[in-house]
Backbone as numpy.savetxt, mean C-alpha at the origin, in Angstrom:
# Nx Ny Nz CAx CAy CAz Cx Cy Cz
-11.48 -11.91 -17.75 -11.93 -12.01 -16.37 -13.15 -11.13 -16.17
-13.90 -11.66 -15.08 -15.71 -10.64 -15.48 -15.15 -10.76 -14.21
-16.70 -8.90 -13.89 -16.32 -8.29 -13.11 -16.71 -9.13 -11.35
-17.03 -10.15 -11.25 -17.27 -11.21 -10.52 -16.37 -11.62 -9.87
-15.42 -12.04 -10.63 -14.16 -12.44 -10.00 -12.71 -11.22 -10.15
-13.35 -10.26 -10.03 -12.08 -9.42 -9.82 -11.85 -9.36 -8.78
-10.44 -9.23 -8.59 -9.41 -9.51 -7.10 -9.08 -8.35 -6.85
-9.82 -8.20 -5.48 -9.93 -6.76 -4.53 -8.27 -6.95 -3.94
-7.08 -6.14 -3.35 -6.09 -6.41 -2.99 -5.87 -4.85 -2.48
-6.10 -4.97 -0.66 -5.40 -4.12 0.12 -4.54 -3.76 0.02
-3.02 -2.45 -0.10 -2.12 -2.13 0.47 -2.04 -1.18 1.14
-1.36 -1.75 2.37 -1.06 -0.69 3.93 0.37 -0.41 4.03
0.28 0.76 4.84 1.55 1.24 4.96 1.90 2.18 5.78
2.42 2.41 6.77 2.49 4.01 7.45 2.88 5.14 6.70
1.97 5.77 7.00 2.36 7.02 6.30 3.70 7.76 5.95
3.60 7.86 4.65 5.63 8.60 4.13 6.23 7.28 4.26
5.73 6.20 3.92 7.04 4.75 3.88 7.05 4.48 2.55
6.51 5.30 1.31 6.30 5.16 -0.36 4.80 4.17 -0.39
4.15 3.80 0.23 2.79 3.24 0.29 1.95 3.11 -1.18
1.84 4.64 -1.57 1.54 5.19 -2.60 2.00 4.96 -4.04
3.27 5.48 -3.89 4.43 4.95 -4.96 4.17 3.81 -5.62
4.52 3.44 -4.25 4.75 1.58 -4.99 2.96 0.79 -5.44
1.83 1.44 -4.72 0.47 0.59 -5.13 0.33 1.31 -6.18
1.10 2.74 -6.36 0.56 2.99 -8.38 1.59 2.48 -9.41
2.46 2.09 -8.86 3.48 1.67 -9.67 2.87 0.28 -10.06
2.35 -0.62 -8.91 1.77 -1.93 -9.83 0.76 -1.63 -10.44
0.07 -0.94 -9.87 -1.15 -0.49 -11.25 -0.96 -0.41 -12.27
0.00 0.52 -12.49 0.92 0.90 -13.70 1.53 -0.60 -14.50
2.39 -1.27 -13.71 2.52 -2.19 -14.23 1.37 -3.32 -14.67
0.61 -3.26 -13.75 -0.98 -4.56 -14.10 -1.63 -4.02 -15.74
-1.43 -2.65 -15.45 -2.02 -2.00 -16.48 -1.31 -2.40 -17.67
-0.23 -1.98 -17.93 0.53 -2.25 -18.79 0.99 -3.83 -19.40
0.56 -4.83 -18.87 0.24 -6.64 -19.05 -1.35 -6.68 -19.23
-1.79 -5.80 -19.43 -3.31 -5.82 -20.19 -4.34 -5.83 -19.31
-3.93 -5.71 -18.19 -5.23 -5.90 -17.01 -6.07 -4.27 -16.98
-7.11 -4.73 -16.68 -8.18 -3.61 -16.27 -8.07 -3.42 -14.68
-7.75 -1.94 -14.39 -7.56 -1.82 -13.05 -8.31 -0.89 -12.24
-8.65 -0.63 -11.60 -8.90 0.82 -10.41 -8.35 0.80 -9.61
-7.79 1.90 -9.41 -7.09 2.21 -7.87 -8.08 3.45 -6.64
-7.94 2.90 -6.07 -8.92 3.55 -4.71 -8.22 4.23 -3.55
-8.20 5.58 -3.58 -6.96 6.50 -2.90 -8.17 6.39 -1.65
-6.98 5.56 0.05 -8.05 5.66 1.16 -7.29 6.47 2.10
-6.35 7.53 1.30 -5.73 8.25 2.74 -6.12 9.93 2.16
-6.85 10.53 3.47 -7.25 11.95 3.50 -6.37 12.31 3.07
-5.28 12.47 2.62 -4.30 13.39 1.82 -5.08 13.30 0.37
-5.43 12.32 -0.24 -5.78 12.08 -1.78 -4.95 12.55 -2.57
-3.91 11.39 -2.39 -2.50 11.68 -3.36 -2.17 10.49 -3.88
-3.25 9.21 -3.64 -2.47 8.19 -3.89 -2.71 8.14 -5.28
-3.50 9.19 -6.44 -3.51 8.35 -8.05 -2.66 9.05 -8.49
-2.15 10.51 -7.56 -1.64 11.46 -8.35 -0.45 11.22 -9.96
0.24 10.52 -9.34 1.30 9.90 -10.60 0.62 8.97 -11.36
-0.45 8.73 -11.27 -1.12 7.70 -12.51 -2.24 8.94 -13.74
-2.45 9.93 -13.05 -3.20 10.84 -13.61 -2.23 11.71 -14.18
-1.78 12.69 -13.69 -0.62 13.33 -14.35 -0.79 14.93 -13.50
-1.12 14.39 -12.44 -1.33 15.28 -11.68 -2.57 16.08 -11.82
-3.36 15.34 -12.85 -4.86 16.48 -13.01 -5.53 16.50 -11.79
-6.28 17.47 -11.45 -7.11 17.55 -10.49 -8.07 16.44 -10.51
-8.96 15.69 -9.33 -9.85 14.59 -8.98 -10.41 15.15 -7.98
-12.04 15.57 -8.10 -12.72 15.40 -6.54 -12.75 14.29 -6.63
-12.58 14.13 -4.51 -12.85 13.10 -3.75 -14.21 12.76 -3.61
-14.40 11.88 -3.18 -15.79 11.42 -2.71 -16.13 12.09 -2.07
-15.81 12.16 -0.60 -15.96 12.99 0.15 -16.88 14.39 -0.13
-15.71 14.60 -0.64 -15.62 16.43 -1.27 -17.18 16.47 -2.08
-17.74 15.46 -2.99 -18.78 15.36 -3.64 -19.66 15.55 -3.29
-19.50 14.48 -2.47 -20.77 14.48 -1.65 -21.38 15.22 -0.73
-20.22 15.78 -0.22 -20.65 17.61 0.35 -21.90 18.68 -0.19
-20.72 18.35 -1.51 -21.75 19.93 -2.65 -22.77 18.92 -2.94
-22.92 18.04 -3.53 -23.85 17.25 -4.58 -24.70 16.12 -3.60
-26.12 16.38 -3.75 -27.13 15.20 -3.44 -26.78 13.97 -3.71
-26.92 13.76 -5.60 -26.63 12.99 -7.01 -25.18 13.08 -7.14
-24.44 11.96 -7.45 -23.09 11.58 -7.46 -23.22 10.44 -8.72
-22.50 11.02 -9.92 -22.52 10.00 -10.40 -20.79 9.37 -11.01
-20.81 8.56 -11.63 -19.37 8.13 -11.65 -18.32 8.75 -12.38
-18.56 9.57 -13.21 -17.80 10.87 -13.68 -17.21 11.81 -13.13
-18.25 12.06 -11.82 -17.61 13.38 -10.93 -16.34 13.14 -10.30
-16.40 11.55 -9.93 -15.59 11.41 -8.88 -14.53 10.05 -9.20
-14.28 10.36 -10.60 -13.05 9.50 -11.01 -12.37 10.45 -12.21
-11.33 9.14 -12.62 -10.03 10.07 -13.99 -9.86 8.76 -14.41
-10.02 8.76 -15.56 -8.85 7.45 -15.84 -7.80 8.04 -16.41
-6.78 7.45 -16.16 -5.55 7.57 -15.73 -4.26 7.01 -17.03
-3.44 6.43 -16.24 -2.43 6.00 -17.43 -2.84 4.67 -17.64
-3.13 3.97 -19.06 -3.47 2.75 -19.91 -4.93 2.43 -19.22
-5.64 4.02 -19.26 -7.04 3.43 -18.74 -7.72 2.96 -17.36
-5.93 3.18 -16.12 -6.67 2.79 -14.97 -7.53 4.07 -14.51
-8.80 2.95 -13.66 -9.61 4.24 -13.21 -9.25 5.10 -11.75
-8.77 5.71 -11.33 -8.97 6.57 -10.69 -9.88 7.08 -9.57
-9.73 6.79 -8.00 -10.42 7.55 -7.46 -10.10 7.56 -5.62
-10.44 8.60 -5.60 -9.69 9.09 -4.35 -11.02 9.52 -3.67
-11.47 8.32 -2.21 -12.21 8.66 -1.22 -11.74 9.96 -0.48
-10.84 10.31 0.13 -10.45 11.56 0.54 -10.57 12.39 2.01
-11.09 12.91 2.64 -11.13 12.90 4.20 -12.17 14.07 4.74
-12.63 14.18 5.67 -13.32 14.84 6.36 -12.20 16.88 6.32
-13.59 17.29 6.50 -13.10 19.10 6.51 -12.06 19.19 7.99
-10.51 19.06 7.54 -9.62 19.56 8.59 -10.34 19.75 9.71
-9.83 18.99 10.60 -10.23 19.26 12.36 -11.15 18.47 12.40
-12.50 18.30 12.34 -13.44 17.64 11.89 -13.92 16.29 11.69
-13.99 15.59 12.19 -15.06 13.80 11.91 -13.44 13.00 11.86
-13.69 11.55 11.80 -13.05 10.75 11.25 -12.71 10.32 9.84
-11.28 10.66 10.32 -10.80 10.37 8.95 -11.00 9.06 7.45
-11.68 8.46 8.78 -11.56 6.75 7.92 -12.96 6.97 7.75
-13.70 8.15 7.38 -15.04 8.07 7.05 -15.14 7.72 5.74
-14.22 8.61 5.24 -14.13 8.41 3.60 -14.15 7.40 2.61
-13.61 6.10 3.31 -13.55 4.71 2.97 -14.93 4.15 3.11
-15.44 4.63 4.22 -16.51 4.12 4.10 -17.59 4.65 3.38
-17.68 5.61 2.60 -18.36 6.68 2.32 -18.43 6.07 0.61
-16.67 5.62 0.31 -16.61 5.91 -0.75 -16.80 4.07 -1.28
-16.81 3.40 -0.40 -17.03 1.49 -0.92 -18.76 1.99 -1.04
-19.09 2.46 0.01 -20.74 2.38 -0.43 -21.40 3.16 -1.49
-21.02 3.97 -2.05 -20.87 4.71 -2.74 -20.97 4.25 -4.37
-19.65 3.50 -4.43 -19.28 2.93 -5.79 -20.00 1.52 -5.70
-20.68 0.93 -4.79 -21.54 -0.10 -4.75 -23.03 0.25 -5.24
-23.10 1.55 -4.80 -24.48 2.67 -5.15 -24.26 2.31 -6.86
-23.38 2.79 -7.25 -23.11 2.98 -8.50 -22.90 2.17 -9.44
-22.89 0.59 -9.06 -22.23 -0.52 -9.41 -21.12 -0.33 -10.03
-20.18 0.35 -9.61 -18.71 0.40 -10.29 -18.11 -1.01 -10.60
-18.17 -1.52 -9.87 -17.97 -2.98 -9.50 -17.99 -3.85 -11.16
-19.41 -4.29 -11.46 -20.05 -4.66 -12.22 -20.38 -4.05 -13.55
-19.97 -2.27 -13.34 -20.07 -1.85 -14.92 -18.58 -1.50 -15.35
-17.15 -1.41 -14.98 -16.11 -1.42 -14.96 -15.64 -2.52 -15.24
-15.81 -3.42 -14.66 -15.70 -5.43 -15.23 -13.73 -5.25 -14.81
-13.85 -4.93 -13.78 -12.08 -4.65 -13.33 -11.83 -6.08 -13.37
-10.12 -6.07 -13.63 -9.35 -7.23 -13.11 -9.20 -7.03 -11.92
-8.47 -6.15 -11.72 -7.89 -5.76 -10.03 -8.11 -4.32 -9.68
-9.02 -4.53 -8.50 -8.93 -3.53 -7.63 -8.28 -2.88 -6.53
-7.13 -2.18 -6.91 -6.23 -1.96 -5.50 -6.61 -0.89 -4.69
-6.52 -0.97 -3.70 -6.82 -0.18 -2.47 -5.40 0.41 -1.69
-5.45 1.91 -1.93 -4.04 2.29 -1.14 -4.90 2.87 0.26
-4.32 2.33 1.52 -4.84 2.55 2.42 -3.89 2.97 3.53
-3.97 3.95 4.53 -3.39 4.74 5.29 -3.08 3.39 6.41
-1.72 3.03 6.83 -1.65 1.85 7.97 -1.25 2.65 9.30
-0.82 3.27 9.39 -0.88 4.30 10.71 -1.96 4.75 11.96
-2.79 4.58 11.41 -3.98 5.43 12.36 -5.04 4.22 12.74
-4.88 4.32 14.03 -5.83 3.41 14.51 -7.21 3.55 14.50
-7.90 3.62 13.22 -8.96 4.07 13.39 -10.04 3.25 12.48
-11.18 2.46 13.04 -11.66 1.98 12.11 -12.05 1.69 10.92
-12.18 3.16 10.49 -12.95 3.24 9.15 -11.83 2.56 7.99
-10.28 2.79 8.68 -9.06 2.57 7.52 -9.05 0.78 7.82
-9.80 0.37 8.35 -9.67 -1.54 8.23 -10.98 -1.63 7.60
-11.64 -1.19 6.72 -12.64 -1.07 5.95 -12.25 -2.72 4.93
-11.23 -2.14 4.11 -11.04 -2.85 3.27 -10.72 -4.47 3.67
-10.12 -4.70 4.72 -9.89 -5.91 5.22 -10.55 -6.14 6.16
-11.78 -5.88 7.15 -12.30 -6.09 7.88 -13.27 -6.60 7.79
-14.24 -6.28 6.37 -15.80 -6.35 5.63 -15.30 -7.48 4.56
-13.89 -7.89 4.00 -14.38 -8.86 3.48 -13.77 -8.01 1.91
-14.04 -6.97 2.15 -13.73 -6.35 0.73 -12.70 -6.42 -0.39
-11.84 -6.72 0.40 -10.23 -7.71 -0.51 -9.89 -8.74 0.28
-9.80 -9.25 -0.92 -9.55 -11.09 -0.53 -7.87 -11.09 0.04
-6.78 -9.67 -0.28 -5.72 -9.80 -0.22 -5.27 -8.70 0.50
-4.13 -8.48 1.48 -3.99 -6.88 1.71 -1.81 -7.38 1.79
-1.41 -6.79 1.80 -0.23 -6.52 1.55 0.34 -5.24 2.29
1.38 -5.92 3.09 2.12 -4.15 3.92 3.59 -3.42 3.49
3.46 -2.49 3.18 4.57 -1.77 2.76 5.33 -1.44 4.22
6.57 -1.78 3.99 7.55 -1.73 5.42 8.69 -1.20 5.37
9.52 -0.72 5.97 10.82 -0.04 5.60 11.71 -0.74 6.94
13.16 -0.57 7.25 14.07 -1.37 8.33 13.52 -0.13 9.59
13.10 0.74 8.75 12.78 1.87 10.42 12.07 1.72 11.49
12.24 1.34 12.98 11.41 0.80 13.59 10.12 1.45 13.60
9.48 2.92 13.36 8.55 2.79 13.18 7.37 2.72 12.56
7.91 2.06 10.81 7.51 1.71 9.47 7.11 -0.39 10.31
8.50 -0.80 11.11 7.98 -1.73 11.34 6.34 -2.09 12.59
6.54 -0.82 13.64 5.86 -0.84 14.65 4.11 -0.60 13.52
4.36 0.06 12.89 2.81 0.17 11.92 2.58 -1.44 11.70
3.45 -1.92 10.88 3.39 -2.67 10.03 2.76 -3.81 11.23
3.31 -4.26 12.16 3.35 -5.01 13.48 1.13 -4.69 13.46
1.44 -3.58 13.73 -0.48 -3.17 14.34 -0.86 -4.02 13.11
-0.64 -3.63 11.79 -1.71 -4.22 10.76 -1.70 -5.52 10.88
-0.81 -6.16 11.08 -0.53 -8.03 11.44 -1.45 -7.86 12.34
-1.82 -7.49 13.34 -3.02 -8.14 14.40 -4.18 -7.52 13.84
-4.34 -6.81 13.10 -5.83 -6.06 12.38 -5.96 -7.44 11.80
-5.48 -7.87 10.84 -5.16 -8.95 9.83 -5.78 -10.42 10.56
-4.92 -10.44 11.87 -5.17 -11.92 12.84 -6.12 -11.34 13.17
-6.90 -10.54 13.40 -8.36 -10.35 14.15 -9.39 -10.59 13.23
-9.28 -9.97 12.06 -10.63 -10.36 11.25 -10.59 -11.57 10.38
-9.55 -11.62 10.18 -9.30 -12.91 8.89 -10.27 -14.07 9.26
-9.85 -14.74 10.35 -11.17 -15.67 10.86 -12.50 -15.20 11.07
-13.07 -14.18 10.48 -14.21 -14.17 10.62 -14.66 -13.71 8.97
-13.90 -13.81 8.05 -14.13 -13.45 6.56 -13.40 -12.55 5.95
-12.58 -11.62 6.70 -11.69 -10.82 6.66 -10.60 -11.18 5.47
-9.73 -10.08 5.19 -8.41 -10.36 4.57 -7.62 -11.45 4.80
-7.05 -11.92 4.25 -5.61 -12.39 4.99 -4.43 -12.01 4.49
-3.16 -11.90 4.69 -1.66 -11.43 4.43 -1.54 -11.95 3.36
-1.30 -11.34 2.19 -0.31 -11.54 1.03 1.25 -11.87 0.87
1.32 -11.35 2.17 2.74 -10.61 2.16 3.21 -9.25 2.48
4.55 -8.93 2.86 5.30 -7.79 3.03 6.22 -7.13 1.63
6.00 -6.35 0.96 6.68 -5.25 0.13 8.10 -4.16 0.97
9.24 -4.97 0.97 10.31 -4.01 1.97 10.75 -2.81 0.68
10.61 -1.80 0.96 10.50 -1.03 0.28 11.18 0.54 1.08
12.18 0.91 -0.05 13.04 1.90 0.58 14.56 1.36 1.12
14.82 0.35 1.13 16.36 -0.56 2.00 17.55 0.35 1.44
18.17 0.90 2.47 19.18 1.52 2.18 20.20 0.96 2.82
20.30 1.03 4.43 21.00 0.17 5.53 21.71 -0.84 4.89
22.66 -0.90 5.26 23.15 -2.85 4.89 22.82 -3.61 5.68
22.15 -2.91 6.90 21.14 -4.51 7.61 19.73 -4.50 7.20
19.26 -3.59 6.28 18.17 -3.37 6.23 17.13 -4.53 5.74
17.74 -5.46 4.75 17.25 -6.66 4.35 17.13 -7.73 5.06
18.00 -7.65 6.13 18.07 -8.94 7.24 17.26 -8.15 8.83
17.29 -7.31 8.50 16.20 -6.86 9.76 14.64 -7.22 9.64
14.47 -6.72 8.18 12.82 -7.17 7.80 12.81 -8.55 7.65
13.51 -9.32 7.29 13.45 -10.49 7.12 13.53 -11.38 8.20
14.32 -11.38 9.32 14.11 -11.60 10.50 12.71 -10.88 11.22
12.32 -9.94 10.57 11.05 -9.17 11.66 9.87 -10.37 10.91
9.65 -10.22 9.60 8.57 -11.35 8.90 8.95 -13.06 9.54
9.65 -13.50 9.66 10.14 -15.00 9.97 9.76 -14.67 11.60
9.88 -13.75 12.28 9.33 -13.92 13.49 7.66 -13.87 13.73
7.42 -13.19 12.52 5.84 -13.31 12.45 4.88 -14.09 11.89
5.73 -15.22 11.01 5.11 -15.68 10.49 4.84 -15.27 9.01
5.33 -14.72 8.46 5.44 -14.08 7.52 6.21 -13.74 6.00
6.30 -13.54 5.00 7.08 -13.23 4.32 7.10 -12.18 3.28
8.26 -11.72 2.68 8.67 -10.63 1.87 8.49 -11.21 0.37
7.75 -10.10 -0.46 6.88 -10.61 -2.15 8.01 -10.05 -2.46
8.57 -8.66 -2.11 9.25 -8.17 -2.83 10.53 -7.07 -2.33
12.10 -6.42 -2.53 12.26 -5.51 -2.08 12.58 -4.34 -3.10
12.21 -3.49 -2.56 12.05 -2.14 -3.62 13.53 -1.42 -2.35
14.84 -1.78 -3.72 15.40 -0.67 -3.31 14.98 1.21 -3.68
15.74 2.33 -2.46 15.96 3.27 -2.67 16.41 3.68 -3.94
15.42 4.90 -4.79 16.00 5.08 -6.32 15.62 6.42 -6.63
17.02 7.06 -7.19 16.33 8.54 -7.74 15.56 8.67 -9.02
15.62 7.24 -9.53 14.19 7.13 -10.65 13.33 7.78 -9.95
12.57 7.23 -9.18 11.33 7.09 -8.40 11.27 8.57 -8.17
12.08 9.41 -7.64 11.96 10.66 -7.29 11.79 11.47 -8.70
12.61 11.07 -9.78 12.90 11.58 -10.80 11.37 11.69 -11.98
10.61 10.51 -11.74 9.23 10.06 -12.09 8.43 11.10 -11.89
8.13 11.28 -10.09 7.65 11.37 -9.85 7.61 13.38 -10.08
8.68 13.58 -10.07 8.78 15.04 -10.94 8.05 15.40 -11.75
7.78 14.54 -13.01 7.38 14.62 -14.23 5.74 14.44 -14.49
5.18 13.70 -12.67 4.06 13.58 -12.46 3.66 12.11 -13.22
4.47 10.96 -13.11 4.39 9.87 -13.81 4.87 8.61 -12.49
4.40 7.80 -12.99 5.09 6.69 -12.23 6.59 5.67 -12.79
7.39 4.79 -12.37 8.85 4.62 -12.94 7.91 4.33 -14.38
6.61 3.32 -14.29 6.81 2.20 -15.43 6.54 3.00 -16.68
6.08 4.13 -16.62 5.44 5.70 -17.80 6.84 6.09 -17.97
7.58 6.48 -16.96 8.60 7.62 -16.80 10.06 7.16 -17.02
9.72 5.98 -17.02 11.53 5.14 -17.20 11.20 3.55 -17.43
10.59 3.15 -18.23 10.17 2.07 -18.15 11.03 0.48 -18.57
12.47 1.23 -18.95 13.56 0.27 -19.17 14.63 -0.19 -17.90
14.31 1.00 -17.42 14.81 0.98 -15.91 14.86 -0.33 -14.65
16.10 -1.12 -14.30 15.87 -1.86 -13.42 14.68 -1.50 -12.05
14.48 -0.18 -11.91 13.23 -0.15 -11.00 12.05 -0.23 -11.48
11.58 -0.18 -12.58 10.48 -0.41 -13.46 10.42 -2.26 -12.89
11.43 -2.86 -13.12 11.29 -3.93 -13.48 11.17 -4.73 -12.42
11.30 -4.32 -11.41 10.96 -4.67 -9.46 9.82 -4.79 -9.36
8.80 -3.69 -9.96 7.50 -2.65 -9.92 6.57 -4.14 -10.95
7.10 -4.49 -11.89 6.65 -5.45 -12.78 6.42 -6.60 -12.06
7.99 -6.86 -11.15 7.88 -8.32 -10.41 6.88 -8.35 -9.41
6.47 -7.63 -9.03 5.40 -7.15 -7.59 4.01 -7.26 -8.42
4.04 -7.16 -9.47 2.74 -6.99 -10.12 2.72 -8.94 -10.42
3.48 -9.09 -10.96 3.31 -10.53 -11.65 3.27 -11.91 -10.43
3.72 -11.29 -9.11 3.56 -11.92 -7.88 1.96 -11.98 -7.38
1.71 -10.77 -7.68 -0.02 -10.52 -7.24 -0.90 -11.29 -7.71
-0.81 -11.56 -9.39 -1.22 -12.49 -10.47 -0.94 -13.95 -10.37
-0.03 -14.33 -10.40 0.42 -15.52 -10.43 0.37 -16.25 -8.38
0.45 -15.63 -8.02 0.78 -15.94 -6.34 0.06 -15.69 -5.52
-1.22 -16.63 -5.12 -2.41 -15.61 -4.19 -2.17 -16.57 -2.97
-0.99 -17.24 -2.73 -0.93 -17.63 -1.42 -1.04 -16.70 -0.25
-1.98 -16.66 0.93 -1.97 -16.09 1.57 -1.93 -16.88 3.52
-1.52 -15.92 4.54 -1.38 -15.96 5.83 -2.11 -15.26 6.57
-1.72 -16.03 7.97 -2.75 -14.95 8.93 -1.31 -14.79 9.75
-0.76 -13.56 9.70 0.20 -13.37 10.64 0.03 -13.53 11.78
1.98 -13.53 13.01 1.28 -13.79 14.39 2.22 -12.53 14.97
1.67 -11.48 15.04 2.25 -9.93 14.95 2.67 -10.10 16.94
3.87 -9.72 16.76 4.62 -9.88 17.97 3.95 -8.66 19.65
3.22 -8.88 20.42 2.85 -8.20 21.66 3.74 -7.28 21.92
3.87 -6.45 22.86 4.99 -5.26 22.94 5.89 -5.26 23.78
5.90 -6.02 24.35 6.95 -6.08 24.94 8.11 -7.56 24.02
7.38 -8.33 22.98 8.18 -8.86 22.49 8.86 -8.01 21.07
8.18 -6.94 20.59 8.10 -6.20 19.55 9.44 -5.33 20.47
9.46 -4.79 21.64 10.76 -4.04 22.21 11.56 -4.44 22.17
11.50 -5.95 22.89 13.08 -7.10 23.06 13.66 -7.42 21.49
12.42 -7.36 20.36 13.25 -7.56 19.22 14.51 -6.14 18.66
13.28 -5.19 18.93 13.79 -3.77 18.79 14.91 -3.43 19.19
15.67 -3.83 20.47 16.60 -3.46 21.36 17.41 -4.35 20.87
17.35 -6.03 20.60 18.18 -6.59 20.16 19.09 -6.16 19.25
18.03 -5.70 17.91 18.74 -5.42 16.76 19.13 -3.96 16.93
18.72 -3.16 18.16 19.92 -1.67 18.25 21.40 -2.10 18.45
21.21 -3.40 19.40 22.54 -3.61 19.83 23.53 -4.50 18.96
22.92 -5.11 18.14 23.53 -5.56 16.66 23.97 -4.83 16.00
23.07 -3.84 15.50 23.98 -2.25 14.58 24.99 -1.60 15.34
24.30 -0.89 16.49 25.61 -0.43 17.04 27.15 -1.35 17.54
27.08 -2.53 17.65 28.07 -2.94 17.60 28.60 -3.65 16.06
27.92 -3.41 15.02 28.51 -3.53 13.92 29.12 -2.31 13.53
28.13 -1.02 13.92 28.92 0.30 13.92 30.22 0.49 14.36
30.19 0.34 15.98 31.72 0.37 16.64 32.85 -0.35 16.12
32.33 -1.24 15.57 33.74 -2.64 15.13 33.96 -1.63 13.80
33.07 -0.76 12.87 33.58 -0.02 12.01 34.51 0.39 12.20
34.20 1.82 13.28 34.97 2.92 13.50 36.00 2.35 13.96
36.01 1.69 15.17 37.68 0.87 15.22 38.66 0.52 14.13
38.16 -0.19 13.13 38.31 -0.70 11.75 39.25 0.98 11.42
38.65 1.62 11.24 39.02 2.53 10.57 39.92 3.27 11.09
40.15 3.09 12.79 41.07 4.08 13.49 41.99 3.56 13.30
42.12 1.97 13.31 43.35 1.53 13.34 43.88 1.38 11.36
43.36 1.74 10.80 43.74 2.14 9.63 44.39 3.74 9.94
């Protein structure tokens, strides 16, 4: 595959929903089925390569471009595990500018540089902050820049209330050249409604689930060691989730324009399904008293 047709592919996520995790884990896995990859860290923390590097240190773009006039493509990458490249746009000096500068700082940047074209990537993933309403973080799906974006979601309403905003980011630009929906990654399901909550939340939107990433002390256990599952446990049924998410990306570029629910229909769903749990709760505890 030349670097022409490499497939740019968004993932969003609210912040702390594993966002991270899981877009280095397919790296990891793309990597490991022979693909040439980069991953592009777009949240001011600059943590998203950390488990693909091994925790080595990476200046950000950002950060570079501070000290340095001249930026060239060494300063501000790592390659990583099976060769992916590495690089973390990164965020403005605490207190200070917009955060979603960095994204933009750092696409123009590596366009400066033709990363693009001298890298000859298969896939370019983009881990991107879905929380913050702030322009610079719809960079990647707004300009056109991935043909694909994908949302990491959890049953928590407000992993879904993120997820909800990026569906209308998604319906706003898509018709004008923009991204469109890949799909939802449910990721984290612990709940025993947790699979039928997201799945009812996507079917109301128009939408559907690529994949679900149960809760795993692999993942924690990995991530100890400064590795991702597919390095760190790679026989592991969670390795092998991490694989299926990768081979979905490859094989499956069907995509949507979600129809992300207004707020007061996003509440009435919300409230519905409180009053579903809690009365699956109560019929528990009854259950149990009369035991």
């Amino acid at each position: 595959m030349s670097a022409k047709t490499a497939k740019h592919i968004a993932i969003y996520g609210k912040g702390g929903i594993g966002k991270s995790t899981t877009t280095s884990n397919i790296a990891a896995a793309l990597a490991e089925a022979g693909h040439r990859v980069i991953q592009i860290g777009c949240d001011p923390k600059s943590d998203s390569t950390t488990i693909l590097r091994g925790g080595n240190d990476l200046p950000t773009v950002l950060d570079t471009l501070r000290e340095h006039s001249k930026v060239k493509l060494e300063d501000i990458s790592l390659v990583g595990f099976k060769n992916i490249l590495c690089i973390e746009a990164g965020g403005p000096v605490p207190g200070v500018g917009c955060a979603g500068r960095g994204i933009t700082a750092a696409v123009e940047l590596l366009r400066e540089l033709h990363l693009f074209e001298q890298y000859e990537a298969d896939y370019v993933l983009y881990d991107v902050l879905g929380d913050v309403v702030c322009g610079g973080f719809a960079v990647p799906i707004r300009d056109g820049l991935a043909q694909r974006a994908y949302v990491v979601t959890s049953s928590d309403f407000m992993a879904i209330f993120a997820a909800n905003n990026l569906f209308k980011a998604v319906a706003k630009y898509a018709p004008s050249g923009g991204a469109r929906l890949g799909g939802v990654i449910a990721n984290g399901l612990i709940a025993p409604y947790a699979k039928r909550l997201v799945d009812d939340f996507v079917d109301r939107t128009g939408t559907h689930v690529v994949g679900y990433v149960p809760r795993s002390l692999v993942v924690n256990q990995s991530e100890l060691y400064g590795k991702t599952v597919i390095e760190a446990a790679p026989e592991t049924d969670q390795a092998e989730i991490y694989r299926g998410l990768a081979r979905h990306i490859v094989e499956n570029e069907e995509v949507t324009i979600p129809r992300p629910l207004n707020g007061p229909e996003l509440k009435a769903w919300a409230r519905e399904w409180g009053d579903r749990i809690f009365s699956v709760e109560a019929g528990e505890i009854r259950e149990q008293e009369a035991i």
